[in-house]
VEXKEKE-421906 format. One record per atom (N, C-alpha, C): x, y, z; residue in three letters. Coordinates in steps of 0.02 Angstrom, whole numbers, padded with zeros to 5 digits, always signed. Atoms other than C-alpha are relative to their C-alpha. Example, Ala and Ser with C-alpha at 12.3 -4.5 7.8 and 13.67 -1.06 7.14 Angstrom:
2
+00045-00059+00000ala +00615-00225+00390ala +00045+00060+00000ala -00042-00059-00003ser +00684-00053+00357ser -00039+00055+00037ser 
//
This chain:
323
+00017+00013+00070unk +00702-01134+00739unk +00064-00008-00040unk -00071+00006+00056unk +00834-01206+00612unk -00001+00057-00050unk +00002-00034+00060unk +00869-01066+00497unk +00019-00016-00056unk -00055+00031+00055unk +00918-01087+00312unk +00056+00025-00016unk -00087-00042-00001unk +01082-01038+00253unk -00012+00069-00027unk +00004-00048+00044unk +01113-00863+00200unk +00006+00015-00068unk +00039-00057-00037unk +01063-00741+00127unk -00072-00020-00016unk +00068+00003-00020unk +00900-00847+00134unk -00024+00031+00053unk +00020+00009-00078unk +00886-00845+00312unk -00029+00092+00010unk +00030-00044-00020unk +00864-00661+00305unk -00045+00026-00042unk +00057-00001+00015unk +00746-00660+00189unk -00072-00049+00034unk +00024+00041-00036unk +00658-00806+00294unk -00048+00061+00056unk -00014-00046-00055unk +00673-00685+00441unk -00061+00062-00034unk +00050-00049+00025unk +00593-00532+00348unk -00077-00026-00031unk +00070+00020-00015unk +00435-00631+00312unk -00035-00010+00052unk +00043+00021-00065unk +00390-00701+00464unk -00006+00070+00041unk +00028-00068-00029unk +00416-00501+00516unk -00048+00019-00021unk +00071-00045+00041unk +00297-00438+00373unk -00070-00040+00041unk +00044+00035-00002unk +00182-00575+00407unk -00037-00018+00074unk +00012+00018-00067unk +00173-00580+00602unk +00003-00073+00013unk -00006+00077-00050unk +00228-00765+00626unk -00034-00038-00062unk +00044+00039+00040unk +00098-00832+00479unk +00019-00012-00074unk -00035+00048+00079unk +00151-00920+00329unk -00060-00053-00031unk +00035+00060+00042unk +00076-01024+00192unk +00058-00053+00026unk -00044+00069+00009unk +00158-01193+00169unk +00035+00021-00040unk -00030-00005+00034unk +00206-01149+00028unk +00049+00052-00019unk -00040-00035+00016unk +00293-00995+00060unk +00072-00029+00071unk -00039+00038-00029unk +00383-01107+00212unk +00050-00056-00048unk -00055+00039+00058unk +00445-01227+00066unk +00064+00039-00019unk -00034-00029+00055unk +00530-01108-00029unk +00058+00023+00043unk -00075+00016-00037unk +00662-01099+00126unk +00044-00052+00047unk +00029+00066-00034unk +00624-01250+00239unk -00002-00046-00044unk +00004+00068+00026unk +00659-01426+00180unk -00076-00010+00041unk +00071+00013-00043unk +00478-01509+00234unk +00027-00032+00068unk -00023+00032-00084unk +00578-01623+00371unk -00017+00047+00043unk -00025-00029-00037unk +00621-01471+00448unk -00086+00026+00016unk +00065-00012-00021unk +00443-01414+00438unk -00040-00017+00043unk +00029+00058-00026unk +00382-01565+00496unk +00026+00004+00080unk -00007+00001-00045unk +00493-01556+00644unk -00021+00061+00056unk +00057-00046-00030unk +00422-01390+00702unk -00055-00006+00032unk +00088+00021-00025unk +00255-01456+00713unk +00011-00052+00049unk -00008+00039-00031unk +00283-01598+00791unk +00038+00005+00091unk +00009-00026-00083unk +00380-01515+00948unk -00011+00046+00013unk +00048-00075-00018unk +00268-01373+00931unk +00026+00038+00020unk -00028-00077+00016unk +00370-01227+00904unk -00033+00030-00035unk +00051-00020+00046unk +00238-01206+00766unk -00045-00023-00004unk +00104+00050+00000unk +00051-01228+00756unk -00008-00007-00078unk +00048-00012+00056unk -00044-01265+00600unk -00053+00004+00016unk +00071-00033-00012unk -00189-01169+00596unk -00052-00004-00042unk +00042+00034+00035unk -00268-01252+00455unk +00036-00027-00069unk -00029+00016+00047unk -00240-01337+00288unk +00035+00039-00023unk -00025-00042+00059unk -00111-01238+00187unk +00045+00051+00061unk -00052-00041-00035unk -00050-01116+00332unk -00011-00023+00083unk -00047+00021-00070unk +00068-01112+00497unk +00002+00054+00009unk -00025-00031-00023unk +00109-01011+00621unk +00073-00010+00034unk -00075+00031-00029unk +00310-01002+00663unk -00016+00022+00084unk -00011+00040-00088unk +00275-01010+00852unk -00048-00047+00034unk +00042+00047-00025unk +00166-01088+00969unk -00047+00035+00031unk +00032-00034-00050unk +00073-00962+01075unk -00092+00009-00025unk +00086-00013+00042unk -00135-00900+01048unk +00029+00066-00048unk -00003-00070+00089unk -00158-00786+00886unk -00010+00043+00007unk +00000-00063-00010unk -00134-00600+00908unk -00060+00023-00058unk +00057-00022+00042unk -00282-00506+00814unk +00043+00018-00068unk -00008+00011+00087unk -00161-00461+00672unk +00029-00051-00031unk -00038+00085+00042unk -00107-00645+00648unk -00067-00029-00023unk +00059+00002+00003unk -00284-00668+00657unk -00036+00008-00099unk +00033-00004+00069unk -00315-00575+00498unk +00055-00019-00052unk -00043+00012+00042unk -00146-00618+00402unk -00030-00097-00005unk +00006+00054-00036unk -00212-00802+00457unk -00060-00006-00077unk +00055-00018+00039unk -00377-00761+00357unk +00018+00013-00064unk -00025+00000+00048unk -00304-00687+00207unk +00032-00066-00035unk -00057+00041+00051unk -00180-00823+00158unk -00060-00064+00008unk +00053+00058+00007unk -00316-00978+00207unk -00042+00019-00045unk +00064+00020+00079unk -00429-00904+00054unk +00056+00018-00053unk -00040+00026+00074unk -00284-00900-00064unk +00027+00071-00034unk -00037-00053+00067unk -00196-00776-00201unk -00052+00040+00008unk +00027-00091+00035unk -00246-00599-00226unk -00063+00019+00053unk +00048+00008-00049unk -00373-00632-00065unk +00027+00084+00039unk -00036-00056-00035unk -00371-00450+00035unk -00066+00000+00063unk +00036-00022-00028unk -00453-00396+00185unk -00054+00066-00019unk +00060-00040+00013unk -00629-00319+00171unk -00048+00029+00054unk +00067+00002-00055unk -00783-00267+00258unk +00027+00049+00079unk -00017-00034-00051unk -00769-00199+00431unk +00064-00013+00042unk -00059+00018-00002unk -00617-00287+00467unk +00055+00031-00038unk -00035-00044+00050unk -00538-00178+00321unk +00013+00072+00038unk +00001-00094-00021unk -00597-00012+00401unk +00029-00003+00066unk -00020+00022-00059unk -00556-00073+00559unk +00100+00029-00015unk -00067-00002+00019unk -00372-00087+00491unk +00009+00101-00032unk +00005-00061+00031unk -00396+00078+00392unk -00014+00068+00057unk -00008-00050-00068unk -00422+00177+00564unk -00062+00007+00007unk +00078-00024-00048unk -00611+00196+00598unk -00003-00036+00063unk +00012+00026-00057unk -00626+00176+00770unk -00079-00007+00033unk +00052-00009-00046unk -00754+00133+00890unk -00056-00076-00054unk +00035+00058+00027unk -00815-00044+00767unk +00039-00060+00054unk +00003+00028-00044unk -00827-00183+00857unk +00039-00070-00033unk -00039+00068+00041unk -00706-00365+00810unk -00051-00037+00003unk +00045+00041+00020unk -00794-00491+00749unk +00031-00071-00066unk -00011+00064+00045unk -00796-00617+00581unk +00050+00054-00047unk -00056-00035+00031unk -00675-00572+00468unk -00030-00011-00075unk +00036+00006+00070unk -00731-00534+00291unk +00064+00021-00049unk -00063-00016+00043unk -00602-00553+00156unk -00031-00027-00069unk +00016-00007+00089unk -00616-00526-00046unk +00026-00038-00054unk -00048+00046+00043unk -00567-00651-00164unk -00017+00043-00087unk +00048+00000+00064unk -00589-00611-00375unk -00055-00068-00023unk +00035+00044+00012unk -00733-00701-00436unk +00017-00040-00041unk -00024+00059+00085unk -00659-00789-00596unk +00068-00056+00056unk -00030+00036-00050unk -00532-00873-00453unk +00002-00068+00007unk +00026+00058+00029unk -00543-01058-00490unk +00004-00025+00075unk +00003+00039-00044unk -00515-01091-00313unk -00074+00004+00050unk +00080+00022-00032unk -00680-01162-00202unk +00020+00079+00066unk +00018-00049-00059unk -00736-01018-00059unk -00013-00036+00047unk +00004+00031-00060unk -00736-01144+00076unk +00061-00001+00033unk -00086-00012-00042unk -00591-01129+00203unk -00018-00055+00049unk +00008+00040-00070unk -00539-01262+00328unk -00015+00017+00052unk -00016-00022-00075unk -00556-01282+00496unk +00060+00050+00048unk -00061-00015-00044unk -00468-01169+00607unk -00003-00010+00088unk +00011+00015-00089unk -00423-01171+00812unk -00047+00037-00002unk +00061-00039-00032unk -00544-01092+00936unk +00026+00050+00006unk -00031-00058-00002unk -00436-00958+00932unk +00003+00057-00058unk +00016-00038+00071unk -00471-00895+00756unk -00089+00019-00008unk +00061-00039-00012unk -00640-00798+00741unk -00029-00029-00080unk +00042+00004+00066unk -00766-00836+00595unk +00045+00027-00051unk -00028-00049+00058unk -00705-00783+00408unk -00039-00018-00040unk +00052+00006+00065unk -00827-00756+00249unk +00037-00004-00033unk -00035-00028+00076unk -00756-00755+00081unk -00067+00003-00041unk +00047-00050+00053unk -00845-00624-00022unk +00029-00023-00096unk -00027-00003+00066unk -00822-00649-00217unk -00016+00074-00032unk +00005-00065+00045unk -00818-00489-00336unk +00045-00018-00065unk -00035-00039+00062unk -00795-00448-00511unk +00037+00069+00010unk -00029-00055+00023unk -00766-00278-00481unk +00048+00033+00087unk -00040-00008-00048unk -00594-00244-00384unk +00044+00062-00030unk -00064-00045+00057unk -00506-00092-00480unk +00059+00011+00067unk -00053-00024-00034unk -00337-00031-00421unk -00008+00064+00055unk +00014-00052-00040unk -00414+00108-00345unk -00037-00017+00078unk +00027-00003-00083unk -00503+00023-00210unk +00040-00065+00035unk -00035+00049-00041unk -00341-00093-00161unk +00032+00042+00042unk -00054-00041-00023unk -00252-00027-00020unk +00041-00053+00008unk -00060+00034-00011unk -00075-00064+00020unk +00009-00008+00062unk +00026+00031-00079unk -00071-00165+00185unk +00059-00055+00013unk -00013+00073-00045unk +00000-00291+00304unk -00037-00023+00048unk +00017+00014+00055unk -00102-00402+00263unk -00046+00070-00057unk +00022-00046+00035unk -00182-00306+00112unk -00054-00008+00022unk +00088-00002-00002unk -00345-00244+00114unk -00042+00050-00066unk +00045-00067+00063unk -00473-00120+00002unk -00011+00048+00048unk +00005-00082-00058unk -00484+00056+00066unk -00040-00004+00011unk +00070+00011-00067unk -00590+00111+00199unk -00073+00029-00058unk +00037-00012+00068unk -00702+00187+00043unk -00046-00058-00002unk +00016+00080+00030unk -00732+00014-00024unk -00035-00066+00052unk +00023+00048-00074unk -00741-00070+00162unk -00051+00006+00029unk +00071-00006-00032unk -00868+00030+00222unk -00067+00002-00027unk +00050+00041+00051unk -00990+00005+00086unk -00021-00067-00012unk +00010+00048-00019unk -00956-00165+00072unk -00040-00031+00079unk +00025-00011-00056unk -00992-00166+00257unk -00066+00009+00019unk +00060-00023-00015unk -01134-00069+00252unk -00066-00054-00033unk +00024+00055+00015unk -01201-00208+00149unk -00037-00073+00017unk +00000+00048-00030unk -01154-00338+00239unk -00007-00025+00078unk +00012+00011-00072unk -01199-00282+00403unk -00066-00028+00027unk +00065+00042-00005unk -01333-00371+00499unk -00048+00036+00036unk +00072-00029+00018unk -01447-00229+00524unk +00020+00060-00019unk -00006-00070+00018unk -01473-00045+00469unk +00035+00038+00043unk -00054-00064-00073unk -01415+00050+00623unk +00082-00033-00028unk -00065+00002-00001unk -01254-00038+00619unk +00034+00006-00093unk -00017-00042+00085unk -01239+00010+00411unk +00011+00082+00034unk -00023-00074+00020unk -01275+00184+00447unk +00054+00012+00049unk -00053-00017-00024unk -01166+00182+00600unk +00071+00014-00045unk -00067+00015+00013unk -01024+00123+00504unk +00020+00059-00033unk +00000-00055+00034unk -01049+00266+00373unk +00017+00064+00011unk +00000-00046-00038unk -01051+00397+00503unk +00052-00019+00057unk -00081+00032-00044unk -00888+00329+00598unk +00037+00037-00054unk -00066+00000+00058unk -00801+00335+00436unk +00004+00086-00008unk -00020-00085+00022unk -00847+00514+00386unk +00010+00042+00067unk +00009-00051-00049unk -00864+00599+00549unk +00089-00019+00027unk -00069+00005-00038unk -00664+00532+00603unk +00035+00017-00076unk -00058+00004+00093unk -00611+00562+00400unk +00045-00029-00019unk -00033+00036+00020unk -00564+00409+00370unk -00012-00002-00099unk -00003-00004+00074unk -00630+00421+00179unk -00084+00071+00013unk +00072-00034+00035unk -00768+00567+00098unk -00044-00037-00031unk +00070+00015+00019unk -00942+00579+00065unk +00043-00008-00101unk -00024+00021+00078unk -00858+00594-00117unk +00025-00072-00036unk -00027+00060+00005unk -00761+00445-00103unk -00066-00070+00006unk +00052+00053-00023unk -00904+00336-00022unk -00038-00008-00061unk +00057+00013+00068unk -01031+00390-00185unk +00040-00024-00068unk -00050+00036+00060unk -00866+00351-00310unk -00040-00091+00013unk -00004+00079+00002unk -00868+00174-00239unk -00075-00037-00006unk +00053+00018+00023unk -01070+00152-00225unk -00015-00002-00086unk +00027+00003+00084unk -01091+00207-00406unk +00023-00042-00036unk +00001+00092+00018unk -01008+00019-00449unk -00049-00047+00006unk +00043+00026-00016unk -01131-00043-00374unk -00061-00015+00011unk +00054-00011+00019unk -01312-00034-00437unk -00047-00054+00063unk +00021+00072-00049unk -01381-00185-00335unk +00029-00004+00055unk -00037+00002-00074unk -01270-00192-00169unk -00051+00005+00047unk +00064-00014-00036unk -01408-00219-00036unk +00004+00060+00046unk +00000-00099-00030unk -01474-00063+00074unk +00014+00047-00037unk -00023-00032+00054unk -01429+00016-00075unk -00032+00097+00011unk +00019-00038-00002unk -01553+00163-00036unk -00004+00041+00075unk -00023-00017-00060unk -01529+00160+00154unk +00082+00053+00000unk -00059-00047-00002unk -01346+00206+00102unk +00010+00062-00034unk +00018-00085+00012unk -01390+00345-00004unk -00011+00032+00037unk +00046-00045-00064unk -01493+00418+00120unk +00051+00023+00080unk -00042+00000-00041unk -01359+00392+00252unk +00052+00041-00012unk -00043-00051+00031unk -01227+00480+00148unk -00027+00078-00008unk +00002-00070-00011unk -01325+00627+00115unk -00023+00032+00051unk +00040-00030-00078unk -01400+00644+00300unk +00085+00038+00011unk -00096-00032-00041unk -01168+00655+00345unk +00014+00058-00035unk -00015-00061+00013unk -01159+00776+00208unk -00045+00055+00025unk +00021-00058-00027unk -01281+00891+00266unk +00009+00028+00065unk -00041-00036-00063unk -01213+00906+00429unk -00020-00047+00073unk +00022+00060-00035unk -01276+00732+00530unk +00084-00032+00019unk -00078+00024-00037unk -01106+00692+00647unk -00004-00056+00037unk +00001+00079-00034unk -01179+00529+00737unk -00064-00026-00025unk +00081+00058+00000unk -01323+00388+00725unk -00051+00045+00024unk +00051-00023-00037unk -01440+00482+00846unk -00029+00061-00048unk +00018-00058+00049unk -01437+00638+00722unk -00026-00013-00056unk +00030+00036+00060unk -01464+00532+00570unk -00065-00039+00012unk +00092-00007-00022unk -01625+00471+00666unk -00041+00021-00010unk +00039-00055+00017unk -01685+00613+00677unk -00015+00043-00044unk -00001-00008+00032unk -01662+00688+00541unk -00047-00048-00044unk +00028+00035+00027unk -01748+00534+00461unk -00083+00026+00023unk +00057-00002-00046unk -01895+00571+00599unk -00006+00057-00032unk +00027-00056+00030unk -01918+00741+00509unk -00023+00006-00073unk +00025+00015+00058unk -01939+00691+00352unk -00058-00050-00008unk +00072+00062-00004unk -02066+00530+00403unk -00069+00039+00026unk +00053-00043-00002unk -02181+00675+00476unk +00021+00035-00012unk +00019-00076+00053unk -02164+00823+00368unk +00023+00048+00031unk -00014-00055-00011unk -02065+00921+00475unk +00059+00050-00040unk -00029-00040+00024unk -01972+01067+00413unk +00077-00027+00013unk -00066+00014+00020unk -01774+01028+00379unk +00032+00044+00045unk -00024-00054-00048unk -01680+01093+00517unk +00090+00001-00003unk -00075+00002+00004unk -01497+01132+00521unk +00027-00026+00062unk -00039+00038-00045unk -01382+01038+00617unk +00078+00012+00016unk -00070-00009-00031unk -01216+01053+00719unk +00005+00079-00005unk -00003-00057+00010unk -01266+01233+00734unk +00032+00023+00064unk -00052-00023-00050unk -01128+01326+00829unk -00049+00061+00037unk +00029-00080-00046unk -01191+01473+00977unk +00059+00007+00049unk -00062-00032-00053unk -01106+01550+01101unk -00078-00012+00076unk +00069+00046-00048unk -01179+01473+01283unk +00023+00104+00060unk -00010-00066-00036unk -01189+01616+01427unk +00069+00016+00032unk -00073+00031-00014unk -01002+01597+01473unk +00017+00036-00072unk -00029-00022+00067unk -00976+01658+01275unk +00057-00066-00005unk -00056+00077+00038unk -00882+01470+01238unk -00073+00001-00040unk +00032+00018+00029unk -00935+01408+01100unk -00030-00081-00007unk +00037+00095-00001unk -01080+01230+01083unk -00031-00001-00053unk +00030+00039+00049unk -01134+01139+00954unk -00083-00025+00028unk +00087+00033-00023unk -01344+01102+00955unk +00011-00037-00054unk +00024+00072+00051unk -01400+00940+00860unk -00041+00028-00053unk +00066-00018+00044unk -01557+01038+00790unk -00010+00070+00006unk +00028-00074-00028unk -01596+01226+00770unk -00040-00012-00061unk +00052-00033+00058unk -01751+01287+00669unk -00004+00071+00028unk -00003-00058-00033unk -01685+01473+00698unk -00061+00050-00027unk +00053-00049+00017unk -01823+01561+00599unk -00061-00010+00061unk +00056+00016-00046unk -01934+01476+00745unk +00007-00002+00076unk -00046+00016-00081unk -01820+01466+00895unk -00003-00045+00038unk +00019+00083-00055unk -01830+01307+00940unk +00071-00059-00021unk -00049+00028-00008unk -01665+01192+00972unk -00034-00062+00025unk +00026+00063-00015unk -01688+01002+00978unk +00090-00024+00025unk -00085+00047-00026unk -01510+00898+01083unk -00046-00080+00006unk -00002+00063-00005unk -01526+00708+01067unk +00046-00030+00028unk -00054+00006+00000unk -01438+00654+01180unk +00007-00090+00015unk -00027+00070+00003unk -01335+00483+01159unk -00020-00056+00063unk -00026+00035-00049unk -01294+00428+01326unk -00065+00001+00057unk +00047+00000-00040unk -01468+00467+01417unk -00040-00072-00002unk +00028+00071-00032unk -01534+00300+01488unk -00052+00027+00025unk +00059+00000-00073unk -01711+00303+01583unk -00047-00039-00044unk +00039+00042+00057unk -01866+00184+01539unk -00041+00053-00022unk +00083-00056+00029unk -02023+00264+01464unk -00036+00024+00059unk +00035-00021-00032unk -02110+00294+01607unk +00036+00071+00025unk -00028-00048-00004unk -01993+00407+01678unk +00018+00051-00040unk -00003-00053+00055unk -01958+00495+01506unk -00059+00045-00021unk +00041+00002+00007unk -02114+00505+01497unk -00029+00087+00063unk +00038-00049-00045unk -02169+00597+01674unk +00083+00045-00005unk -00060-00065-00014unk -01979+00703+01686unk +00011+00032-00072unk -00026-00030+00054unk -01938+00749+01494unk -00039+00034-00038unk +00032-00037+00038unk -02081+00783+01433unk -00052+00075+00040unk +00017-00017-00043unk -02134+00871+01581unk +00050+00085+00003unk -00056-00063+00033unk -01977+01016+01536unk -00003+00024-00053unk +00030-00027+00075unk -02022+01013+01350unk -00058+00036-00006unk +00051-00078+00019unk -02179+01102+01377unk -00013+00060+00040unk -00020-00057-00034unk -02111+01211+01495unk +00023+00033-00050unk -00048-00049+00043unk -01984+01264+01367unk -00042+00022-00074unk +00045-00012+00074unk -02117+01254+01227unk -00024+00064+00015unk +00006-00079-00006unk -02186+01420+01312unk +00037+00038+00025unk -00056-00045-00012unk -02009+01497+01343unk +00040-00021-00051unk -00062+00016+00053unk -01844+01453+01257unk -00004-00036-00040unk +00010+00073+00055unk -01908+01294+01153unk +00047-00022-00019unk -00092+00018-00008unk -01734+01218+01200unk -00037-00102+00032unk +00038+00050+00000unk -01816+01030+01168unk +00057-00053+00029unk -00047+00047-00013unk -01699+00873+01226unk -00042-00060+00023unk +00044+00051+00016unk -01734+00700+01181unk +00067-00065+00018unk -00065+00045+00026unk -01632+00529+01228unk -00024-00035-00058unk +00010+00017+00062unk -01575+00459+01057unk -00053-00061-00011unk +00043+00071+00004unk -01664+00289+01101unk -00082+00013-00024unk +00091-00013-00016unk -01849+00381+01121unk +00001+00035-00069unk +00001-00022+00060unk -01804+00479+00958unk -00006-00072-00062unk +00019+00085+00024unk -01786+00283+00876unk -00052-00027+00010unk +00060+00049-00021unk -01927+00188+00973unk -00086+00045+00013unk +00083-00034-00008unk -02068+00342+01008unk +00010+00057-00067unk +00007-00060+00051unk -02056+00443+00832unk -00050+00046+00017unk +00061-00050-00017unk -02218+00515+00852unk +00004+00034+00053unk +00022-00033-00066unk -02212+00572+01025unk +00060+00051-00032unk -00024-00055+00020unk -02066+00665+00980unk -00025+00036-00070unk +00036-00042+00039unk -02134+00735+00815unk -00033+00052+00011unk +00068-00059-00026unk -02294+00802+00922unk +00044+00054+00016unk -00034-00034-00041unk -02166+00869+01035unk +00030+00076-00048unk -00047-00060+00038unk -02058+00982+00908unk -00069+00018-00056unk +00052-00056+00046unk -02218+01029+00783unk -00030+00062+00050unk +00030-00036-00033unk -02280+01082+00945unk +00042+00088+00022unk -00083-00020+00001unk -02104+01175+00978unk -00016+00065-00066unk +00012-00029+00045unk -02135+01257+00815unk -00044+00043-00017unk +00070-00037+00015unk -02314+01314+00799unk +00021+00043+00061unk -00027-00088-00076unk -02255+01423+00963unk +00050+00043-00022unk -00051-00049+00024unk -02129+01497+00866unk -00020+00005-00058unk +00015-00035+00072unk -02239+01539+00704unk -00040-00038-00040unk +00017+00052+00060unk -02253+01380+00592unk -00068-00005+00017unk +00084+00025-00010unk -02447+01379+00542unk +00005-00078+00048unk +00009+00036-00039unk -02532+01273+00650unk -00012-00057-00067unk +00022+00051+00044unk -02575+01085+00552unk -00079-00007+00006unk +00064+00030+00011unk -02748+01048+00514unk -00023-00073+00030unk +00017+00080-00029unk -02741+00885+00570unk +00066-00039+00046unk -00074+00032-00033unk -02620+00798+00700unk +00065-00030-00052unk -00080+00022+00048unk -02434+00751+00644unk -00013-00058-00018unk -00009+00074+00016unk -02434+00576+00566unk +00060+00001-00051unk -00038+00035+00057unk -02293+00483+00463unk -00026-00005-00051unk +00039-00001+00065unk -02312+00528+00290unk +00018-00077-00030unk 
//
């Protein structure tokens, strides 16, 4: 690469570091005659990766050229958003995908972005009025804190599970608080799922540490069961200490959901439930995989009222149903 004379050149130099390789045009002008530009491209030392921005080499696009790539193709004051934000912001365990970046709405420029290679992943541009200083973080490229991201997110995700997931990533690794999360909702009167994410927020504050728990928890409230405490610490026979998913200790009955249990229905069916009412007339030490807690509510419901009424709770008058 021709450099320009000093002490451009090391300002030249310290962009293409900040920036991972990705440049506007126009911030290539401002040290680069265009010839020289021109000759770049041409024996492909540099790609253009769409109208307006270049990359100074030639190779495929690293995931954070990817999003610096994204940023500068929607223009001024553009930041990374959405799960791509939190992503950056440290919640782990979200999955890459389209890249969602924030423009201001008063912005005179159009929300359509060129073409890019096959090497660049989808990108939305979101518009907003409301961007305060509080929910910009300081980035390479910038973005809005994980606060701001995962709300947005939760929004804009394409179904509920993966909203409340996101919610319950964020708080359970403390990337931002339940405090922080209801700051940044209370902007936002209208934001869709709007009541899903309530509900999601106060399942994490009460003591809901993954998806499968926030299920269930839901599943106790859709039939009328009693509010059970969660992530309740014991001491196992060994005296270490374990975390249960579910205790209702006035009744003695422990519910574990667990994540990673695979089997179809039939088999859950003749082996799991086949232990649950063993334990329903001993320890009432219940265990459910999270999937059958999602797809059979009721069966589990029966299961733990039943769980219950053996440890005290009047019996119901009439079978469990979803209120």
């Amino acid at each position: 690469m021709q450099s320009p004379p000093r002490p451009a050149a090391a300002q030249f130099a310290q962009l293409i570091a900040n920036q991972k390789g990705v440049l506007t045009t126009g911030q290539a002008m401002r040290f680069l005659a265009p010839g020289v530009i021109r000759g770049h491209l041409v024996r492909r030392r540099w790609r253009r990766l769409c109208w307006g921005v270049l990359l100074a080499e030639n190779g495929r696009l690293a995931r954070d050229q990817q999003l610096w790539a994204a940023v500068l193709a929607a223009g001024e004051e553009a930041r990374l958003a959405g799960r791509a934000a939190a992503i950056e912001g440290g919640v782990q365990g979200l999955r890459h995908g389209t890249i969602d970046v924030l423009v201001p709405i008063g912005r005179g420029r159009s929300g359509r972005l060129p073409g890019f290679p096959p090497d660049m992943p989808a990108v939305r541009i979101h518009r907003t009025s409301i961007l305060p200083k509080s929910h910009q973080q300081a980035g390479r490229p910038p973005r809005t804190t994980v606060a701001r991201a995962v709300i947005d997110a939760a929004g804009w995700a394409e179904s509920d599970n993966e909203a409340r997931d996101l919610i319950t990533r964020c708080c359970r690794q403390n990337r931002a608080s339940v405090a922080e999360l209801r700051d940044v909702l209370g902007l936002f009167p209208t934001v869709r799922r709007r009541r899903l994410i309530v509900t999601t927020i106060a399942d994490v504050e009460g003591g809901a540490a993954a998806l499968s728990e926030i299920d269930f928890v839901r599943l106790c409230r859709r039939y009328r069961l009693p509010a059970p405490d969660l992530q309740r610490r014991r001491l196992d026979e060994s005296g270490r200490n374990r975390y249960v998913d579910a205790e209702w200790s006035a009744f003695r009955v422990i519910v574990e959901a667990d994540g990673g249990y695979h089997m179809d229905v039939q088999r859950w069916a003749a082996d799991t439930l086949r232990r649950n009412q063993i334990r329903i007339a001993g320890d009432r030490i219940l265990r459910f995989p999270a999937w059958v807690v999602r797809e059979d509510p009721a069966t589990v419901a029966q299961e733990i009222h039943a769980a219950l009424t053996a440890g005290g709770l009047p019996a119901p008058s009439k079978p469990v149903k979803a209120a």
